[in-house]
Steps between C-alpha positions, in 0.01 A plus 500: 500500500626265766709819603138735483362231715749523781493886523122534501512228807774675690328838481158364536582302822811713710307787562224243628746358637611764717216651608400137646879521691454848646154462577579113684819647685317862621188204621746272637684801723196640623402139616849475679483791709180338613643173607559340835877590517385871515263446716734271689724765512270756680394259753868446601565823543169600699582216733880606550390810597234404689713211708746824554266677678350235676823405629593876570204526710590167700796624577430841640268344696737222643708805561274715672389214743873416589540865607212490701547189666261322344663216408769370677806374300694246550891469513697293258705250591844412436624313202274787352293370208633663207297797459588587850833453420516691189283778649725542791802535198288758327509726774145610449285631863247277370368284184218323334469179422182394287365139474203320625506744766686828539782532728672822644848441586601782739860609703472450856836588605705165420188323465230496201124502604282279269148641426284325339145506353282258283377647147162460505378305087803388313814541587789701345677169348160388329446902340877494420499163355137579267657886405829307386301253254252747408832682375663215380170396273540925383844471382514183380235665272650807405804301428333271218337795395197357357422802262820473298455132498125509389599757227783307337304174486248679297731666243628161471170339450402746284794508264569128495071507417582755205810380398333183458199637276754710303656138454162379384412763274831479330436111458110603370675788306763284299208213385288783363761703349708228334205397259441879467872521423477212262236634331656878454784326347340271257322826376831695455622152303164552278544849468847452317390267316464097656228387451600103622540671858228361749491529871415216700154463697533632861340652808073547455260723431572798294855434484446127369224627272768804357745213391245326381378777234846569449573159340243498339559821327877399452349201312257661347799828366709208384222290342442884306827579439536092347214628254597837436827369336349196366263756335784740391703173338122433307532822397867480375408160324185618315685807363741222376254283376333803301787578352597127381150409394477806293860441345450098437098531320680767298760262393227182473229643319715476183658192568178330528356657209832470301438082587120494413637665166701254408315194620204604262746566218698169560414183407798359629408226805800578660467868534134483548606307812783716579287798452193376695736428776649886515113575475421322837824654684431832403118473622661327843661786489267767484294315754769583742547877394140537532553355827772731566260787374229357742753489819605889401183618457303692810171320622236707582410384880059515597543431876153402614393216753510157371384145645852350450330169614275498198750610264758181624222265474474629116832484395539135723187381272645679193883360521413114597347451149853545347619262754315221567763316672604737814266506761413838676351539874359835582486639860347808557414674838105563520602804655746601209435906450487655170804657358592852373597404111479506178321192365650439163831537676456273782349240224845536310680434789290240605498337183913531457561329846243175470665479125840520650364234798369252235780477275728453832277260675457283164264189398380373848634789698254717743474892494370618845321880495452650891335824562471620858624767735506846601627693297409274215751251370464269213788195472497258175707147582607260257653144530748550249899489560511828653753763389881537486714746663562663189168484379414699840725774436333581193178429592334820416765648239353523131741212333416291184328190581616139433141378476369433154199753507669717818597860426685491846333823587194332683571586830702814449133600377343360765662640817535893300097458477505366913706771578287782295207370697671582823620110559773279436573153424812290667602158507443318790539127580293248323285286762477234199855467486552720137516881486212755692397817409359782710281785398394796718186711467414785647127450659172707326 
């Protein structure tokens, strides 16, 4: 992506680009043939021209008045001033000699005749001296070429400007692709088959909100798959469980009625005893297979909305008969939402959790019911010793229970019937210092 990014800026901004660099350079050489040097240039060159033929015409007519004898020349004297001197070298009939006024050197046999006349305006020196700077300012101008130098400026300007963005966007490009990146690759990680994987919070918007439903489905796949194979160990268990509570009531139907047999034909106290003893164990026993029986068999589930609130409130008034001595508090939101359930269920596991609660939190202990939230949670807290690590790694496994009147199958029961109603229940940590229980609903 951060790759797509760049390519999509480079061909969305050279051609831009370009056009702004051919259209800024043809602008900025039209505007230079209309600058002062130009300008400069053709004003030097008019007034060379025109200082020639001024001076051309001053000197044909210094010339014609010396042949006529209009002006009477003078003769140079000796030590000759240099231009005398060198014009006398040079050989030359006669010679002129511009300056502040001209001067017409001419041969008089050995002597030079000195003719001279006043320019009328400036002088030579003064247009010589203004031509030569007017000249100098041209080709000082030519030299730094100011086109050449205008142009390069601006490709630098404008590729250190785009270089700069390009910098920019590849900075911009890298913070929104690496969460996008992050993401991709916690979806390939899902897809073959981790469902721990999470990607950290990052960047805003819809990016920030994609990670966000994408932990919350990888919780939500693992909290599935968690239920699916707690499910599919249920299942394995109540085949099991068929199977043994079929074999063992097969075997203690006629044990039992083997020992009622011979209790009523006995009169012996000692095998009355004995036999009223086997009696009792068998029955214990066929409590448990029908427990067994009960845990294989399939519940019918009657989903339907149910005040949950009502129904804690009845089993809360219902249990602390049997236990006088534990003390329950019972929070429930105002705002608590009926749940999608089966109501006989959800009084089973209801009932199986408070029991559980009591007998942990014991005579003076406190059971604590909450109800609240959004998706609807329901958490049941005793004040009991809590819950070893052993004890938690069985938790929900069908086992045979050390209690006197437990089948150990209580909450086996109870989370199967929280998962059939689209649920779950999971131990969390007890806020009275013993063991908490959790149990999701789905909302009517």
């Amino acid at each position: 992506m951060r790759k797509r990014f760049i390519l999509v800026f480079a061909a969305g901004t050279l051609a831009p680009v370009g056009l702004t660099f051919w259209m800024t350079t043809s602008l900025l050489r039209h505007s230079l043939e209309y600058a002062t040097t130009k300008e400069l240039d053709e004003v030097s060159r008019l007034l060379e021209a025109t200082g020639r033929a001024y001076y051309q015409q001053a000197r044909e007519a210094l010339r014609a008045d010396a042949a006529a004898g209009r002006l009477r020349g003078e003769t140079a004297r000796k030590p000759y001033e240099p231009e005398v001197r060198e014009f006398l070298e040079s050989g030359e009939s006669e010679r002129f000699v511009p300056g502040e006024e001209i001067r017409l050197l001419r041969r008089a046999g050995d002597e030079v005749k000195i003719y001279r006349r006043p320019l009328p305006g400036p002088g030579m020196d003064l247009i010589a001296a203004q031509y030569a700077r007017a000249r100098a300012i041209v080709e000082s101008g030519r030299s730094r070429n100011l086109r050449r130098g205008f142009t390069y400026t601006y490709l630098v300007l404008s590729a250190g400007i785009w270089l700069g963005a390009l910098g920019l966007l590849v900075f911009i490009a890298g913070r929104i692709s690496r969460p996008i990146q992050a993401l991709t690759s916690g979806l390939q990680r899902v897809a073959a088959g981790d469902l721990a994987v999470r990607v950290e919070p990052a960047g805003s918007g819809e990016v920030a909100s994609a990670i966000a439903a994408f932990n919350r489905m990888a919780d939500e796949l693992q909290a599935s798959r968690e239920r699916l194979l707690y499910l599919t160990r249920v299942a394995g268990w109540q085949n099991l469980a068929r199977k043994m509570a079929h074999e063992v009531k097969n075997s203690l139907t006629p044990i039992r009625l083997t020992m009622e047999e011979i209790n009523a034909r006995f009169s012996d106290a000692f095998l009355k005893q004995a036999s009223q003893i086997v009696v009792e164990e068998v029955g214990a026993l066929e409590r448990r297979v029908r427990a067994f029986s009960e845990f294989a068999a399939e519940p019918a589930v009657h989903l339907e909305p149910v005040t949950a609130g009502t129904l804690i409130e009845e089993r809360v008034a219902f249990l602390s008969s049997a236990h006088p001595g534990v003390r329950y508090e019972v929070r429930i939101d105002s705002d608590f939402p009926p749940v999608h359930a089966d109501a006989d269920l959800l009084r089973a596991i209801l009932t199986n959790l408070l029991e559980n609660a009591a007998q942990a939190a014991g005579e003076g202990g406190t059971v604590m019911v909450i109800a609240r939230g959004d998706p609807p949670v329901i958490e049941i807290h005793d004040s009991g010793p809590g819950l070893s690590a052993e004890a938690r790694a069985t938790l929900f496994e069908p086992t045979i229970s050390d209690k006197k009147d437990g089948m150990g199958l209580g909450l086996s029961i109870a989370r199967r019937s929280a998962l059939l109603m689209g649920g779950d229940i999971v131990l969390i940590k007890g806020e009275l210092g013993g063991a908490g229980f959790r149990v999701t609903l789905k909302k009517a």
